[in-house]
Jmol script that loads the backbone (N, CA, C; Angstrom):
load data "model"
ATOM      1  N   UNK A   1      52.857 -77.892 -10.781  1.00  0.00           N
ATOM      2  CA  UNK A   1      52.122 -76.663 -10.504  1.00  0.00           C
ATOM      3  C   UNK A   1      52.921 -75.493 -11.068  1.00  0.00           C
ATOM      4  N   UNK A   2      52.609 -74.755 -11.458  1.00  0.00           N
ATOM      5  CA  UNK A   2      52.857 -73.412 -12.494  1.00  0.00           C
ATOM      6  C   UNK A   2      53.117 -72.789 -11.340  1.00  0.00           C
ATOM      7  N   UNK A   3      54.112 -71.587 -11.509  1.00  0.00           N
ATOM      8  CA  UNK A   3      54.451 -70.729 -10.783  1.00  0.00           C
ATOM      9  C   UNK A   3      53.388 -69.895 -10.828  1.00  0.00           C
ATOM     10  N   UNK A   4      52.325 -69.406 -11.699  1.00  0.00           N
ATOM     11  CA  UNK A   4      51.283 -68.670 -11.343  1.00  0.00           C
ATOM     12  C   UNK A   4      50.262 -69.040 -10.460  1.00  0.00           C
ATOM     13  N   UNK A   5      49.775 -70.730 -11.109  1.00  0.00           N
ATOM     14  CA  UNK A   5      49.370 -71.092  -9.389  1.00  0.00           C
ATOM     15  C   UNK A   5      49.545 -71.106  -7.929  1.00  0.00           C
ATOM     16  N   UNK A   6      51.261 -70.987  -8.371  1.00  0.00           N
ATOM     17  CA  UNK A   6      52.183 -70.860  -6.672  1.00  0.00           C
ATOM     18  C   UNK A   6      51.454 -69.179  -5.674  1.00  0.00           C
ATOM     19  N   UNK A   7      51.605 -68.779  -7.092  1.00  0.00           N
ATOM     20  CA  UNK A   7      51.189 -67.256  -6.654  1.00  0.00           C
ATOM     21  C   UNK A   7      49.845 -67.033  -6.337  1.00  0.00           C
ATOM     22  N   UNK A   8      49.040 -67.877  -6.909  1.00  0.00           N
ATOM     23  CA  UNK A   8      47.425 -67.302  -6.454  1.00  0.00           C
ATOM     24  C   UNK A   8      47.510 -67.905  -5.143  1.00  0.00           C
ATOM     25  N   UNK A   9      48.035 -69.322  -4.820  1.00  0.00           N
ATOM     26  CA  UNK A   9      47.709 -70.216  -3.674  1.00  0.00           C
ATOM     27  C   UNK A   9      48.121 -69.347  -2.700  1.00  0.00           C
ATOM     28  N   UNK A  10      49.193 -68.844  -2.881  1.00  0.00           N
ATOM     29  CA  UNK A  10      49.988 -67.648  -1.649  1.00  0.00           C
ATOM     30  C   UNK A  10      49.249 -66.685  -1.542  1.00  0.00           C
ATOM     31  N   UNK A  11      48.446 -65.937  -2.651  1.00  0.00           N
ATOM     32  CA  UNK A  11      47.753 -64.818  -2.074  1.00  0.00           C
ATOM     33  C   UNK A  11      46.297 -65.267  -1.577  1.00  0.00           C
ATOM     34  N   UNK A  12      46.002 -66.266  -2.310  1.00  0.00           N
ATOM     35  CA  UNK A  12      44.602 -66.988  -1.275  1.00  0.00           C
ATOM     36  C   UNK A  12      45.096 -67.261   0.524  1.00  0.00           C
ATOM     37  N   UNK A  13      46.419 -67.758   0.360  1.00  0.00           N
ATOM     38  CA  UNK A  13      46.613 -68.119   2.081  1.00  0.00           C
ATOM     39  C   UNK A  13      46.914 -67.054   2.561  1.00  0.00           C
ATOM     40  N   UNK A  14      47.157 -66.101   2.022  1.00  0.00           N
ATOM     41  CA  UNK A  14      47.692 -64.692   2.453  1.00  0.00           C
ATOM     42  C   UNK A  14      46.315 -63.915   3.215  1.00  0.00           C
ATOM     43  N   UNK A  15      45.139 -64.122   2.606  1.00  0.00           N
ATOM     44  CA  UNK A  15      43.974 -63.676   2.696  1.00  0.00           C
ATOM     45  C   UNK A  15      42.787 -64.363   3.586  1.00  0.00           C
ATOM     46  N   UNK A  16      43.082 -65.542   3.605  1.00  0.00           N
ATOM     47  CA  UNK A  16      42.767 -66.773   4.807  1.00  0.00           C
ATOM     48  C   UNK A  16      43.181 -66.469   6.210  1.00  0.00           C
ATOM     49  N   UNK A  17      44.161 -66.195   6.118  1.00  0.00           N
ATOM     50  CA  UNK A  17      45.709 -65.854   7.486  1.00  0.00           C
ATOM     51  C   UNK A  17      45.036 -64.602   7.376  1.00  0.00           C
ATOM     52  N   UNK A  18      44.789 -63.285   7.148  1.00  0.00           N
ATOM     53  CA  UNK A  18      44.291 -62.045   7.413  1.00  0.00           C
ATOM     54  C   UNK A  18      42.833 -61.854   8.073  1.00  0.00           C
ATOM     55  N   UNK A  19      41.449 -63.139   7.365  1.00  0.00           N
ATOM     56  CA  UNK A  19      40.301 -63.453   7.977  1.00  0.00           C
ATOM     57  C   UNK A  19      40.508 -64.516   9.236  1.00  0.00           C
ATOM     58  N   UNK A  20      41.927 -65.003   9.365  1.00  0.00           N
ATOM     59  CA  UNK A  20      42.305 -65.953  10.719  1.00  0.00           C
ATOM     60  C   UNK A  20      42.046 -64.604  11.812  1.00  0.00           C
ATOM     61  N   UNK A  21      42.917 -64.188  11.460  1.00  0.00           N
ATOM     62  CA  UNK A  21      43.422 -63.018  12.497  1.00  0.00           C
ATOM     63  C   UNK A  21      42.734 -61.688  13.095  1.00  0.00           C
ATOM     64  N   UNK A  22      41.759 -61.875  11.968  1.00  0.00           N
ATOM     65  CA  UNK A  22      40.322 -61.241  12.217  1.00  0.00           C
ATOM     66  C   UNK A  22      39.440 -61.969  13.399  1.00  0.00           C
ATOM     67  N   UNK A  23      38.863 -63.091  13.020  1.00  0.00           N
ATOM     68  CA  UNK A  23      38.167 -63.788  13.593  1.00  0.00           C
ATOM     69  C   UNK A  23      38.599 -64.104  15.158  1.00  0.00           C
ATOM     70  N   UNK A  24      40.554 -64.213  15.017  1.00  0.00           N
ATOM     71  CA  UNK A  24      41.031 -64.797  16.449  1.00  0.00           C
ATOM     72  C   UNK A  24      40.586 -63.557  17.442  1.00  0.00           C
ATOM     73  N   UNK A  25      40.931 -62.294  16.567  1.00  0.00           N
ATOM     74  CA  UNK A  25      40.621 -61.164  17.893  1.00  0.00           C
ATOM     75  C   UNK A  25      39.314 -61.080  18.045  1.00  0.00           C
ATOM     76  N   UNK A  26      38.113 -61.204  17.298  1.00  0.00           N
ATOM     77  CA  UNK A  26      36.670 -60.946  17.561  1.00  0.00           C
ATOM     78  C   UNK A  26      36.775 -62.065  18.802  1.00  0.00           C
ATOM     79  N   UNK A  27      37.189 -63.315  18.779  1.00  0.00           N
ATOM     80  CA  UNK A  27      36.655 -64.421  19.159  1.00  0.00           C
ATOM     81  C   UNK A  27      37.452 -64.109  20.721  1.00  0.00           C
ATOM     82  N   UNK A  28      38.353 -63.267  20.535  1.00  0.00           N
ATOM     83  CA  UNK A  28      39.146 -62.772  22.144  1.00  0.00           C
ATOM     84  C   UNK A  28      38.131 -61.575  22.529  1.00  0.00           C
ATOM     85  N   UNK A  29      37.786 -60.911  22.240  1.00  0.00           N
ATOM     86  CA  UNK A  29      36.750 -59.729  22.745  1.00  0.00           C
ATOM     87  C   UNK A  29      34.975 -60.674  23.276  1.00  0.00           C
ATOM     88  N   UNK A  30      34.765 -61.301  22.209  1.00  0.00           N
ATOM     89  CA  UNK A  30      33.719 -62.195  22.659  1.00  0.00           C
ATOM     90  C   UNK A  30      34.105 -62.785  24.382  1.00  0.00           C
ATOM     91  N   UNK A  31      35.309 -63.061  24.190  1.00  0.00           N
ATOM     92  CA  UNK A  31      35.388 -64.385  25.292  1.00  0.00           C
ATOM     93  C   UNK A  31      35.604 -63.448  26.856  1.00  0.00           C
ATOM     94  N   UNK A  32      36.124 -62.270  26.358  1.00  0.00           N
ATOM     95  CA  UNK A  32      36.668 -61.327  27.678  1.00  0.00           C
ATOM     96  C   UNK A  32      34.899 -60.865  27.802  1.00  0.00           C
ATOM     97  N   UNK A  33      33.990 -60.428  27.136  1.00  0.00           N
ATOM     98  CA  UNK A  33      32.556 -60.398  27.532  1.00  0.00           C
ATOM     99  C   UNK A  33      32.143 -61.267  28.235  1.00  0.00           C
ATOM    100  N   UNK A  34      32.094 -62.326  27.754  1.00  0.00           N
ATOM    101  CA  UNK A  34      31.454 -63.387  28.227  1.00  0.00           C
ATOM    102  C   UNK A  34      31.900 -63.540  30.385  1.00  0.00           C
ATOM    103  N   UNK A  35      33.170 -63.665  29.943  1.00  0.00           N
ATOM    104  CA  UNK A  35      33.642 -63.565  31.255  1.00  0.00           C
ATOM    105  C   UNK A  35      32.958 -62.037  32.422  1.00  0.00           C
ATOM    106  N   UNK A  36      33.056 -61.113  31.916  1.00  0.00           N
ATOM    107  CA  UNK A  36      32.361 -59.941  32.651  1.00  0.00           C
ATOM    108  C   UNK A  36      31.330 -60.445  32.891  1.00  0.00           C
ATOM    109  N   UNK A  37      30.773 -60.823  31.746  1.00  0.00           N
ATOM    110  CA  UNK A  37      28.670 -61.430  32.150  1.00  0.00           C
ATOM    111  C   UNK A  37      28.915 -62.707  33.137  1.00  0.00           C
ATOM    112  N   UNK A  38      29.758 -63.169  33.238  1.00  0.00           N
ATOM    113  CA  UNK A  38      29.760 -64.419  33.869  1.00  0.00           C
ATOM    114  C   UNK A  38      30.118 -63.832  35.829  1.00  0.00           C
ATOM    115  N   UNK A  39      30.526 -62.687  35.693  1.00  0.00           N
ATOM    116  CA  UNK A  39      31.322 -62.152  36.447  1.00  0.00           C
ATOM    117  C   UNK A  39      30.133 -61.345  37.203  1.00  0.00           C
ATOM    118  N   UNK A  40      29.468 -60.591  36.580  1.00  0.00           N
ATOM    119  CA  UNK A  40      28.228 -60.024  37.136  1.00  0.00           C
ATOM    120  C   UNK A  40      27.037 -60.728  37.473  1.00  0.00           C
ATOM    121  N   UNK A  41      27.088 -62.353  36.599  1.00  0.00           N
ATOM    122  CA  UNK A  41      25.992 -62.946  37.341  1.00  0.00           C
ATOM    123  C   UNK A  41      26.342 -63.867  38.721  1.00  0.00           C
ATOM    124  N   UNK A  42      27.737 -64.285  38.773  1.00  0.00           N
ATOM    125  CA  UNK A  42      28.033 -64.380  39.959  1.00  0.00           C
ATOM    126  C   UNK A  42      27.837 -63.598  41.325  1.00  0.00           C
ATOM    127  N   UNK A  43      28.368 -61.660  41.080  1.00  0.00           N
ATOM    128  CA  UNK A  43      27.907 -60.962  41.651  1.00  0.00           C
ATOM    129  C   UNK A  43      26.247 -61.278  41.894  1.00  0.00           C
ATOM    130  N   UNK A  44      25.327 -61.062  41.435  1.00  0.00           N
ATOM    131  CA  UNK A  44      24.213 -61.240  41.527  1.00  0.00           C
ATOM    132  C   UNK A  44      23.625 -61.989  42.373  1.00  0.00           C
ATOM    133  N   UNK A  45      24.156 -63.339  42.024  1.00  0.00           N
ATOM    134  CA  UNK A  45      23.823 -64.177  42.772  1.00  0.00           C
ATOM    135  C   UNK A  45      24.221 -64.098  44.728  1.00  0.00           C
ATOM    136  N   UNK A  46      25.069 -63.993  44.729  1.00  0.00           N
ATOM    137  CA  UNK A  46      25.432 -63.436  46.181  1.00  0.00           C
ATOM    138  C   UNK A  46      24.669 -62.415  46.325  1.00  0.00           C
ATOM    139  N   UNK A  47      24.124 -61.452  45.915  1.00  0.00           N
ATOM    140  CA  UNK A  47      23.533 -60.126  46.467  1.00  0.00           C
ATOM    141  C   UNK A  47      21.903 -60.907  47.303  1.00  0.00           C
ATOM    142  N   UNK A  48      21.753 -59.857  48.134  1.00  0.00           N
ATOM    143  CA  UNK A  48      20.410 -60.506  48.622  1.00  0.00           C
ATOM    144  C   UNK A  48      19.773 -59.340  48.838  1.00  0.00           C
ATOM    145  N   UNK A  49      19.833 -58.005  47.753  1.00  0.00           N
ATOM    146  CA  UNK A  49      18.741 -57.137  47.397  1.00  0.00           C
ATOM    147  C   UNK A  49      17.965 -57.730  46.072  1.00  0.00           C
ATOM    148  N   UNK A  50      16.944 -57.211  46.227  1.00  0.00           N
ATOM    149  CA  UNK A  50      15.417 -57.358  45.519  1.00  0.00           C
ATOM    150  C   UNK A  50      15.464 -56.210  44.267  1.00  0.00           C
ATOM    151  N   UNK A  51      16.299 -55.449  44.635  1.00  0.00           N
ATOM    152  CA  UNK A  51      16.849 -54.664  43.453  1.00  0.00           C
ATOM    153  C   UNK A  51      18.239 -53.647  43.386  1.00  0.00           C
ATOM    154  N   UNK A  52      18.700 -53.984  42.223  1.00  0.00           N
ATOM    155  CA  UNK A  52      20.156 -54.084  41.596  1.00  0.00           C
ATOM    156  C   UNK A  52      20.535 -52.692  41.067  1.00  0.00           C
ATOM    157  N   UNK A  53      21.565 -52.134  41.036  1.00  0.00           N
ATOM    158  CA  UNK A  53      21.833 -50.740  39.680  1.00  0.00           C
ATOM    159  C   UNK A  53      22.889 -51.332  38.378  1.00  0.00           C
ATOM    160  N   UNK A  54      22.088 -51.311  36.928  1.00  0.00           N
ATOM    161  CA  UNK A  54      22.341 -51.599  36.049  1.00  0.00           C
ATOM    162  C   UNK A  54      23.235 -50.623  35.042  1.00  0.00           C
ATOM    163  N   UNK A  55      24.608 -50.526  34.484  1.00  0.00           N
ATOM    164  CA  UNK A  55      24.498 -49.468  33.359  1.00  0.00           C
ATOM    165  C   UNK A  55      24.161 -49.588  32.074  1.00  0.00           C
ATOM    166  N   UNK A  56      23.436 -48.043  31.652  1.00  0.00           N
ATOM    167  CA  UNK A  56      22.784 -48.011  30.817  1.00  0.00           C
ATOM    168  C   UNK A  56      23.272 -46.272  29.953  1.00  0.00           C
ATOM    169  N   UNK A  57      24.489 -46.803  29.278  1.00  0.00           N
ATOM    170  CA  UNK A  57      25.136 -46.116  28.496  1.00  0.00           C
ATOM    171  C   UNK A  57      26.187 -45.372  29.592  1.00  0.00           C
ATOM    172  N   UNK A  58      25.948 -43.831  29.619  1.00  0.00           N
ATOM    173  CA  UNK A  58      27.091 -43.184  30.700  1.00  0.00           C
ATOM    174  C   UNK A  58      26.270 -43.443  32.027  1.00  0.00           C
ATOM    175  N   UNK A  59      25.174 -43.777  32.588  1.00  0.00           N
ATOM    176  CA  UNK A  59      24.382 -43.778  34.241  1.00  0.00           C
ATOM    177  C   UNK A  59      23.886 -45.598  34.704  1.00  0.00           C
ATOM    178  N   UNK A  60      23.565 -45.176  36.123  1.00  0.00           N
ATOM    179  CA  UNK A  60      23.413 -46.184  36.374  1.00  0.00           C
ATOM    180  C   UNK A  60      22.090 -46.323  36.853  1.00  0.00           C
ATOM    181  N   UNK A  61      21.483 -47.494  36.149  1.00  0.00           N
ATOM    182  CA  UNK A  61      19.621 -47.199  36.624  1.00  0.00           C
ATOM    183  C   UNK A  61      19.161 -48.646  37.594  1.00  0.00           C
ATOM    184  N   UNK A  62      18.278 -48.287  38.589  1.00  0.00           N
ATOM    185  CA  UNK A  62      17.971 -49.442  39.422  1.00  0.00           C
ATOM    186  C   UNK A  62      16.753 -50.040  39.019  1.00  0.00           C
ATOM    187  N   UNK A  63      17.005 -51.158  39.084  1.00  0.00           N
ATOM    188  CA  UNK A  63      16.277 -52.472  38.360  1.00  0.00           C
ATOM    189  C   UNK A  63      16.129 -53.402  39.210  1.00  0.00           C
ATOM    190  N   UNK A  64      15.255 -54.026  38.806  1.00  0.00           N
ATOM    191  CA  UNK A  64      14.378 -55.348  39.323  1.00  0.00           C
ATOM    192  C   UNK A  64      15.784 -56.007  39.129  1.00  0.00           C
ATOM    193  N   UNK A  65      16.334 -56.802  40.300  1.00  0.00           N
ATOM    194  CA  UNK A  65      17.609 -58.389  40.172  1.00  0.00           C
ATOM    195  C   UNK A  65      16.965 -59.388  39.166  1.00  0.00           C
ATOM    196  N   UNK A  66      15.632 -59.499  38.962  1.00  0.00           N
ATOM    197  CA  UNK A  66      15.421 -60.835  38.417  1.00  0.00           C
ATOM    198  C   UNK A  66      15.351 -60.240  36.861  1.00  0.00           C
ATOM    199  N   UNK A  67      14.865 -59.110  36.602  1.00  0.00           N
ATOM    200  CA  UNK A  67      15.265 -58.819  35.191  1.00  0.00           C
ATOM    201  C   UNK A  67      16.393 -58.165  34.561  1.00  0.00           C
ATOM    202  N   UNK A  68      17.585 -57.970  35.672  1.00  0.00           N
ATOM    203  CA  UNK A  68      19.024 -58.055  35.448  1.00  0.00           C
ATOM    204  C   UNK A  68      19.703 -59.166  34.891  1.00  0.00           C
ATOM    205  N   UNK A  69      19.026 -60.507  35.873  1.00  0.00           N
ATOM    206  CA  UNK A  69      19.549 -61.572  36.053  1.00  0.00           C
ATOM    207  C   UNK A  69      19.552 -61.846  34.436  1.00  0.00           C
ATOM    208  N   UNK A  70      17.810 -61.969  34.166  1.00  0.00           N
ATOM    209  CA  UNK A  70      17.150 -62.459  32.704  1.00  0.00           C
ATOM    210  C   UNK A  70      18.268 -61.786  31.864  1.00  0.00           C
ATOM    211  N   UNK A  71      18.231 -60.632  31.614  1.00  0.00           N
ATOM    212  CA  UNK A  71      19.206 -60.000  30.701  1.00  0.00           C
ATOM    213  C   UNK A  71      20.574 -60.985  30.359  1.00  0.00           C
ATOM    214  N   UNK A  72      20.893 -60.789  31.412  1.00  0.00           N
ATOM    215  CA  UNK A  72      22.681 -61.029  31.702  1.00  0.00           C
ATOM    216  C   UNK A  72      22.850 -62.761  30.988  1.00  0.00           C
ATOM    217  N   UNK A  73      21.681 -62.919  31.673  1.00  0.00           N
ATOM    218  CA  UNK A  73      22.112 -64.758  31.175  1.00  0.00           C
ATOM    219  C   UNK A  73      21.575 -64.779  29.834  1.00  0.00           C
ATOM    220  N   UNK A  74      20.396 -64.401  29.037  1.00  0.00           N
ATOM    221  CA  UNK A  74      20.405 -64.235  27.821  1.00  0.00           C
ATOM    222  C   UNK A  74      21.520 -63.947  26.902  1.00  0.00           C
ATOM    223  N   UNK A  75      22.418 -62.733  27.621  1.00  0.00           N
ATOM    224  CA  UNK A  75      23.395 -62.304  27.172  1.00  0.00           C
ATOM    225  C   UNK A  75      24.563 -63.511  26.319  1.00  0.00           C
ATOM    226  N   UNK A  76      24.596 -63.809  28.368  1.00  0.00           N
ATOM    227  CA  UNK A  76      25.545 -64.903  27.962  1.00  0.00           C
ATOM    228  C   UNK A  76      25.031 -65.995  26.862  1.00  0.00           C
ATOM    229  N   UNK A  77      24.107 -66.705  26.620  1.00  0.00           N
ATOM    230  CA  UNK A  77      23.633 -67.369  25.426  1.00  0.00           C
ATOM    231  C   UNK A  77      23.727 -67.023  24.568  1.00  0.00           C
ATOM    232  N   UNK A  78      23.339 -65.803  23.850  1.00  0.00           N
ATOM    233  CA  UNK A  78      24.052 -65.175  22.689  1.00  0.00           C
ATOM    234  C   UNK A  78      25.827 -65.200  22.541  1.00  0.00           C
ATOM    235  N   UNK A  79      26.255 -64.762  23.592  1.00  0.00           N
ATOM    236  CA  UNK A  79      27.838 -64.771  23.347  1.00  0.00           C
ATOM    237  C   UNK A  79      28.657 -65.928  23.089  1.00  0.00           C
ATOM    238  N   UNK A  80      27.772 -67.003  24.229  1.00  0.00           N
ATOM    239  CA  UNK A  80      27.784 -68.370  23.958  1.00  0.00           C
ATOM    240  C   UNK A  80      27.998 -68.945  22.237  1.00  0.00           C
ATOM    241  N   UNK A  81      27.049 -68.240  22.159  1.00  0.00           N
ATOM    242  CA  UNK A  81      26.902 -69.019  20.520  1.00  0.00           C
ATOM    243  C   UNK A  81      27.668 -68.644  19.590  1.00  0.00           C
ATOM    244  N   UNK A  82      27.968 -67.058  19.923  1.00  0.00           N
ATOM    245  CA  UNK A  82      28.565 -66.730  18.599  1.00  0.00           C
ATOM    246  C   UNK A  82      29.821 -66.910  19.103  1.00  0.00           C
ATOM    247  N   UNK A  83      31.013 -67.406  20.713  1.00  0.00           N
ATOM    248  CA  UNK A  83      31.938 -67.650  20.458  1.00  0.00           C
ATOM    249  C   UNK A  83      32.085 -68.962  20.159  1.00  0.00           C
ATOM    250  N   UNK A  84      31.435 -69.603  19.850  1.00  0.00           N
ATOM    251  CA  UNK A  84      30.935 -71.317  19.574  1.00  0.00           C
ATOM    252  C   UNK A  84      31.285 -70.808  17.592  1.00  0.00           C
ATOM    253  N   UNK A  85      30.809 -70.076  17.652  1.00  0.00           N
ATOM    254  CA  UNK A  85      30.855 -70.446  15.673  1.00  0.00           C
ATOM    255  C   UNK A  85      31.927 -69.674  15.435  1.00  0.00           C
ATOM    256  N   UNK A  86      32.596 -68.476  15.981  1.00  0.00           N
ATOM    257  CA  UNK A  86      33.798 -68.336  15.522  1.00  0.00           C
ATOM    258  C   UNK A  86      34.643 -69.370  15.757  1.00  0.00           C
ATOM    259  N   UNK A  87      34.722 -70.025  16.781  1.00  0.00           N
ATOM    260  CA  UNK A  87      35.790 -70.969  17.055  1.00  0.00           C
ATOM    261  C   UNK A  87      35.607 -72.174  15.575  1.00  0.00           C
ATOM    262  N   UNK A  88      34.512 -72.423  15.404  1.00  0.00           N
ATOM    263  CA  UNK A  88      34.533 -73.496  14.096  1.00  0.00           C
ATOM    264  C   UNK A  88      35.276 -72.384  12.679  1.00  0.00           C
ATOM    265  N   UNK A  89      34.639 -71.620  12.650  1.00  0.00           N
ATOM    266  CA  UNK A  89      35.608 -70.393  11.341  1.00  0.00           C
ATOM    267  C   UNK A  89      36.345 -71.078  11.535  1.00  0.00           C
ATOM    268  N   UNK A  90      36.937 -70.389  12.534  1.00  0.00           N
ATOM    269  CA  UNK A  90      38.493 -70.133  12.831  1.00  0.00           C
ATOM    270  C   UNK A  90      39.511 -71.625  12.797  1.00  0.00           C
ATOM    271  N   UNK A  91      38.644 -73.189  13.089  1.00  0.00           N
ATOM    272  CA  UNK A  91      39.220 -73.766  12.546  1.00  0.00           C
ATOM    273  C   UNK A  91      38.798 -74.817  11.243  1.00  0.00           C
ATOM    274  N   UNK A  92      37.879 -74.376  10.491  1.00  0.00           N
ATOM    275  CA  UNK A  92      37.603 -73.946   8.817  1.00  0.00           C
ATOM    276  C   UNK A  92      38.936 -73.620   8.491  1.00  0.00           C
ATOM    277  N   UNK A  93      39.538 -72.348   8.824  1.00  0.00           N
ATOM    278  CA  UNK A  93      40.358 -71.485   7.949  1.00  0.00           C
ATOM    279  C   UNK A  93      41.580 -72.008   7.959  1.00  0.00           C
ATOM    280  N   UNK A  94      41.635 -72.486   9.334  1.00  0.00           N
ATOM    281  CA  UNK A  94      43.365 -72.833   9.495  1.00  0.00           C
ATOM    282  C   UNK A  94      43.414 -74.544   8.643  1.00  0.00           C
ATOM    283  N   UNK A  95      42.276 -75.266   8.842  1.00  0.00           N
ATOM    284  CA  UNK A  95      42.363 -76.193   7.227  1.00  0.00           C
ATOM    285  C   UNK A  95      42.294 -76.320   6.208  1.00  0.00           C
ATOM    286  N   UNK A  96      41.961 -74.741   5.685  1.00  0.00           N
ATOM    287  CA  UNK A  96      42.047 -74.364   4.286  1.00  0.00           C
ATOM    288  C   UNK A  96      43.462 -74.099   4.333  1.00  0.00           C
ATOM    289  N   UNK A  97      44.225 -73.114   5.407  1.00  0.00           N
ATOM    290  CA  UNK A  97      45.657 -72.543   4.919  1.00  0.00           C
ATOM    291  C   UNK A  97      46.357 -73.997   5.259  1.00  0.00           C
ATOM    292  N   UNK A  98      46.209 -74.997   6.073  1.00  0.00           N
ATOM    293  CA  UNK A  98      47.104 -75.863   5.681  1.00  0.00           C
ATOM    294  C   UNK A  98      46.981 -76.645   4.791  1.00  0.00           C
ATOM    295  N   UNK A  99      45.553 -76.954   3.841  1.00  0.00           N
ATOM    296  CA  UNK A  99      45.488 -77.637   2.732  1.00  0.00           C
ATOM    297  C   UNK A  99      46.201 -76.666   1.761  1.00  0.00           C
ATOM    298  N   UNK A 100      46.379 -75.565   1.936  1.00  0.00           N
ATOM    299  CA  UNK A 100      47.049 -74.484   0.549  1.00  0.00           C
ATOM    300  C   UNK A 100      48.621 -74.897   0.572  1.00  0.00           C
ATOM    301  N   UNK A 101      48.596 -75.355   2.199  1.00  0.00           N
ATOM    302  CA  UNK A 101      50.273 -74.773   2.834  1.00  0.00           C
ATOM    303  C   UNK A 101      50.897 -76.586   2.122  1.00  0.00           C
ATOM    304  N   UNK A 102      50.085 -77.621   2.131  1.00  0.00           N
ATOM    305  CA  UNK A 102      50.361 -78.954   1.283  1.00  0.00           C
ATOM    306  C   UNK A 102      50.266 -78.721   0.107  1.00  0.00           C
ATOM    307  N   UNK A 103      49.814 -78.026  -0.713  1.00  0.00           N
ATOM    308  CA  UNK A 103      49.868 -78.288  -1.597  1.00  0.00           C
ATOM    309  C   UNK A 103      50.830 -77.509  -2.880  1.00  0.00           C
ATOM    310  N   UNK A 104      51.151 -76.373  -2.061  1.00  0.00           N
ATOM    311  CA  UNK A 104      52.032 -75.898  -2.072  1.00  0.00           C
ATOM    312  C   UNK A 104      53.510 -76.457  -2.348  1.00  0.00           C
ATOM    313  N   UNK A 105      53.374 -77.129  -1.300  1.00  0.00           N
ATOM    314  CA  UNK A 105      55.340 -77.906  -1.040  1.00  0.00           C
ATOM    315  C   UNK A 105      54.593 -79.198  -1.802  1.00  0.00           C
ATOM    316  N   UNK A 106      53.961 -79.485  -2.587  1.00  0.00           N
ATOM    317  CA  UNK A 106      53.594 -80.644  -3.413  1.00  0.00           C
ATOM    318  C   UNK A 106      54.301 -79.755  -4.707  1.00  0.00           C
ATOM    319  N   UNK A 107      53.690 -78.358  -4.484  1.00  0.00           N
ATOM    320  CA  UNK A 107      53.648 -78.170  -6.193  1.00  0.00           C
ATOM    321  C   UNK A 107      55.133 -77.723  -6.353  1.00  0.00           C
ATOM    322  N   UNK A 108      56.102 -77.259  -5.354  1.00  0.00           N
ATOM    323  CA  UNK A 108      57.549 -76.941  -5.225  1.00  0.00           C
ATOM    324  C   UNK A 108      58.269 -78.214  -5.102  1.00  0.00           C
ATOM    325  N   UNK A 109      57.934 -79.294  -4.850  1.00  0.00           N
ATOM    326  CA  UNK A 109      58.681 -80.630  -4.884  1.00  0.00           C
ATOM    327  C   UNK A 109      58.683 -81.226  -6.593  1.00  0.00           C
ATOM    328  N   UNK A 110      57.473 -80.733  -7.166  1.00  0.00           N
ATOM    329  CA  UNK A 110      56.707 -81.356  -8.323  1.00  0.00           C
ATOM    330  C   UNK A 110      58.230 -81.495  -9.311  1.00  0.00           C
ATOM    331  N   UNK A 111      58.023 -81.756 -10.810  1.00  0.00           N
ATOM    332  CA  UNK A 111      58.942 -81.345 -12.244  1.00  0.00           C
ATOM    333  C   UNK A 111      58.901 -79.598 -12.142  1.00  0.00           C
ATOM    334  N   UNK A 112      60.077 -79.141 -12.532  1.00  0.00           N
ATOM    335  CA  UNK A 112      59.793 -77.753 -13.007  1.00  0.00           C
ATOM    336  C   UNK A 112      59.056 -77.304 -14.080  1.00  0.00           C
ATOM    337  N   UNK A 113      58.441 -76.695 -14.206  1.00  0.00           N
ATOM    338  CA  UNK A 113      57.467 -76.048 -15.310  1.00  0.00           C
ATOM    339  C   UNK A 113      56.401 -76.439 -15.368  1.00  0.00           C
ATOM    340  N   UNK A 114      55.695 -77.048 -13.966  1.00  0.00           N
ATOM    341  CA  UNK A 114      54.622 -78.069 -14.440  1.00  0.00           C
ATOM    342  C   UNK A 114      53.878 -79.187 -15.011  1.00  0.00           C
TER     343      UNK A 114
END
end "model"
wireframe off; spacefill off
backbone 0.3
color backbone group
């Protein structure tokens, strides 16, 4: 392997490792949501009013429980999913940087000059 290949492979893993680290924090903000929604439909469930106060930007507006409920758990299904497909990215990427990170110490073990 050519030292110029050494160099693209490094700035490809360089750039892999930067969309890792992207994805790991989306996929930590997803998961701390999820938990709040999980957290308020628990609340919910214990409550034994017929209607709830929801926020809705800076106030808080009173709502029907059962179309709180609907919301919240929809919610969670969406969050569901999309922390379901970052987690596959995220390990996509880390088998691309370790197929770069082999082949690498293949191409530094190799003859010199290629």
């Amino acid at each position: 392997m050519t030292e110029e290949n050494q160099q693209q492979l490094l700035q490809s893993a360089a750039v892999l490792q930067q969309q890792l680290q992207g994805i790991m924090a989306q996929r930590e903000a997803v998961g701390a949501q999820i938990l709040e929604i999980k957290k308020a439909l628990d609340e919910l469930d214990k409550s034994k009013e017929s209607e709830v106060f929801k926020i809705a930007g800076p106030i808080l507006i009173k709502s029907p429980k059962a179309s709180v409920l609907k919301d919240l758990t929809e919610k969670d299904e969406v969050f569901g999913i999309r922390f379901k497909s970052m987690e596959k990215e995220e390990k996509r990427i880390k088998l691309k940087i370790e197929d770069m990170r082999e082949r690498l110490v293949k191409g530094m073990s190799g003859p010199v000059g290629g």
